[in-house]
N, C-alpha and C positions, 0 to 999 in steps of 0.2 A: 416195454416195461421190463423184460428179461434184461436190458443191457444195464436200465440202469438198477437195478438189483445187483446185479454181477460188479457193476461197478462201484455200488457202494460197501456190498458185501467186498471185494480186493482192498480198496482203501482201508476197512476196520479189519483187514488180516482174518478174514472168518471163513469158513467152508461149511457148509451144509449140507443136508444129503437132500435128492430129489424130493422127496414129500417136505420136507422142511423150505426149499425154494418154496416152492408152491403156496405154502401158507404164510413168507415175506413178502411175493408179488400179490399177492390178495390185500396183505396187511398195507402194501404200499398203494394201491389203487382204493382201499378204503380212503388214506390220509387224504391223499390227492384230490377226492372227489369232497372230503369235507373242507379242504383248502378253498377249493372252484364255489364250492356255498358260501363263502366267507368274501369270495373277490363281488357275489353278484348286490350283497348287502351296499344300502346304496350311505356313502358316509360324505357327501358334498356337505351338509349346513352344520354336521358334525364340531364341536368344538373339542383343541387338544385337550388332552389331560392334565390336570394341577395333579403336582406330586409336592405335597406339603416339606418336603423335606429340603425343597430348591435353594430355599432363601435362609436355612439353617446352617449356621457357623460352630462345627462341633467341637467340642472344650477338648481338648486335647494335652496330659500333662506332659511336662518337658522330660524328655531321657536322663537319668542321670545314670552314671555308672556306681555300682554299690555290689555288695560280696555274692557270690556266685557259687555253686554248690560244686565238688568237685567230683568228676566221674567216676570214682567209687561210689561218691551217693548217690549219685544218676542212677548207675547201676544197683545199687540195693535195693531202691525203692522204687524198679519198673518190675511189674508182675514176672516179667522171663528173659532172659537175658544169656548172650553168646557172646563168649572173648568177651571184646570191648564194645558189644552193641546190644543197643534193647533189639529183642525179638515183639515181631505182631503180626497178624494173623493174615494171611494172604488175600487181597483185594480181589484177586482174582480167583480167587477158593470156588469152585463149581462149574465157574464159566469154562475153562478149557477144558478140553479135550485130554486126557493122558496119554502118552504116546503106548503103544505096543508093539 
């Protein structure tokens, strides 16, 4: 279980300290074992799923080309804005680590 932790933790570029593994190998051996509950459920007479949406043809209006705001007004009317770009807020705000 440590490897692939390790290995999924390097793919998503992440590092953890020793008690923090500990509590992703546990989190992954919970999933795993509610996975294996899920494989013993017996689905032979089972029928697939209708998904009402299959046989729906969605109205879609044609593009046309028509006037367009120019990037001063882009720019005015985004709450925050740098040079010639809207600024927002980092996706990543809390997740990393800051270096020191």
């Amino acid at each position: 279980m440590k490897d692939i932790v390790s290995k999924v933790l390097n793919l998503a570029k992440l590092s953890l300290r020793a008690d923090e593994f500990e509590k992703m190998e546990e989190h992954f051996q919970k999933v795993l074992k509610m996975v294996n509950k899920l494989k013993e459920v017996d689905t032979q007479d089972v029928e697939p799923l209708f998904y009402p949406h299959d046989n729906v043809k969605l109205r879609l209006r044609d593009d046309k080309i028509g006037e367009s705001l120019t990037k001063i007004e882009v720019l005015e009317n985004a709450p925050d804005s740098f040079t010639d770009f809207i600024k927002a807020p980092s996706p990543l705000k809390g997740l990393t680590k800051k270096s020191t």
